[in-house]
C-alpha positions as a printed Julia matrix, in Angstrom:
90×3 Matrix{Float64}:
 -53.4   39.54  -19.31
 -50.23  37.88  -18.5
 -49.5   40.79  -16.37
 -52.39  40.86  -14.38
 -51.46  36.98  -13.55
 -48.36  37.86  -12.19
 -50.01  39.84   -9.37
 -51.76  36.53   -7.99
 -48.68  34.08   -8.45
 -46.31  36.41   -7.03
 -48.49  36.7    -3.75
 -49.32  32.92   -3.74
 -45.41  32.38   -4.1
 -44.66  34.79   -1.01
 -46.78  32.67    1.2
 -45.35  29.43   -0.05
 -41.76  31.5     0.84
 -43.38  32.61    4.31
 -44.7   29.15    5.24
 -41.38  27.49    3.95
 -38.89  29.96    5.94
 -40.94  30.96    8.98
 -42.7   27.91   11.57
 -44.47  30.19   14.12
 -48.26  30.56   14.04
 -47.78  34.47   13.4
 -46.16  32.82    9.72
 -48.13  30.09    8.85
 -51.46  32.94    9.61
 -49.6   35.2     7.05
 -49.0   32.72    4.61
 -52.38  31.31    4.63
 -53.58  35.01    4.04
 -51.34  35.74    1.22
 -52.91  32.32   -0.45
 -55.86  33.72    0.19
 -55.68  37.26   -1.1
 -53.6   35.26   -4.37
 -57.04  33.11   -5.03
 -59.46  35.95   -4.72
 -57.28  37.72   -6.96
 -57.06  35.22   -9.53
 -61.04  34.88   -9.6
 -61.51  38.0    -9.83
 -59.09  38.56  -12.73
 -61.04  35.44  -14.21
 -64.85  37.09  -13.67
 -62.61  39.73  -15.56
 -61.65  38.42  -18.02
 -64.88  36.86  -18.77
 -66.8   39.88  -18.73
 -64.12  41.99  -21.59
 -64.71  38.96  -24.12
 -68.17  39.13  -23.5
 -68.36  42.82  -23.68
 -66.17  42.91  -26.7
 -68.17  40.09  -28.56
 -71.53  42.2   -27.78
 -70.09  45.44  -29.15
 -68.97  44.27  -32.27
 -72.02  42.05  -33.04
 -74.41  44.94  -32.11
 -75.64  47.28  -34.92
 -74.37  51.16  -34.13
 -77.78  52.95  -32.79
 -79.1   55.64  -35.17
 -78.16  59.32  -34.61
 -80.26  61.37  -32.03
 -83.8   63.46  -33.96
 -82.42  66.3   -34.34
 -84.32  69.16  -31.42
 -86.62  70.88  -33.41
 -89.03  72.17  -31.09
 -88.56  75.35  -28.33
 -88.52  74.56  -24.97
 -89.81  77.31  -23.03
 -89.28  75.75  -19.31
 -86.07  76.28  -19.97
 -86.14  80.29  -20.65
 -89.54  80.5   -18.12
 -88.39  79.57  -14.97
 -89.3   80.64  -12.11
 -87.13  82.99   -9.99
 -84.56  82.07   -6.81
 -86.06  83.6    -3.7
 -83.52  86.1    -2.04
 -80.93  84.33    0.03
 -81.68  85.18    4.13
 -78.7   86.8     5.88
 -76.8   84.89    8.07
C-alpha cells in the first residue's frame, strides 16, 4: 500500500516543484494539473483500498459453496445438432 501512495505524493510534489520554479501561466496550468491527477489518484487508491478489506472480510466470513451435482443425465442436444449449411463461394 505504501507503494501505491508514493505514486500520488510524488505527482503532487512535482507540481508543488513546477509552481515553485516556473511563474508563467503555461506552469502554474501544469502544476495545477499534476495536483489534480495526484488527488484523483489518491481517491481512487482509497475507493481501493476500501473495496480489498471489504472483499477480503466477505471471503473469509462466507461459508465455501458446496461442490457442483455431479452430471448424471445425457444430453442429446449436444450430439443432435443440426447440420452447418454449405458455405457459398465467394
Amino acid at each position: 500500500m505504501l507503494k501505491q501512495a508514493a505514486v500520488p505524493a510524488a505527482l503532487a510534489l512535482a507540481g508543488a516543484v513546477v509552481a515553485l520554479l516556473w511563474d508563467s501561466t503555461a506552469a502554474r496550468a501544469v502544476a495545477f494539473a499534476l495536483f489534480g491527477i495526484a488527488c484523483v489518484v489518491a481517491v481512487a487508491l482509497v475507493f481501493l483500498a476500501v473495496g480489498r478489506s471489504e472483499d477480503a472480510e466477505r471471503a473469509a466470513s462466507a461459508p465455501s459453496p458446496p461442490p457442483p451435482p455431479p452430471d448424471d443425465h445425457e444430453r442429446p442436444a449436444v450430439t443432435r445438432r443440426r447440420p452447418r449449411p454449405p458455405r457459398r463461394p465467394s
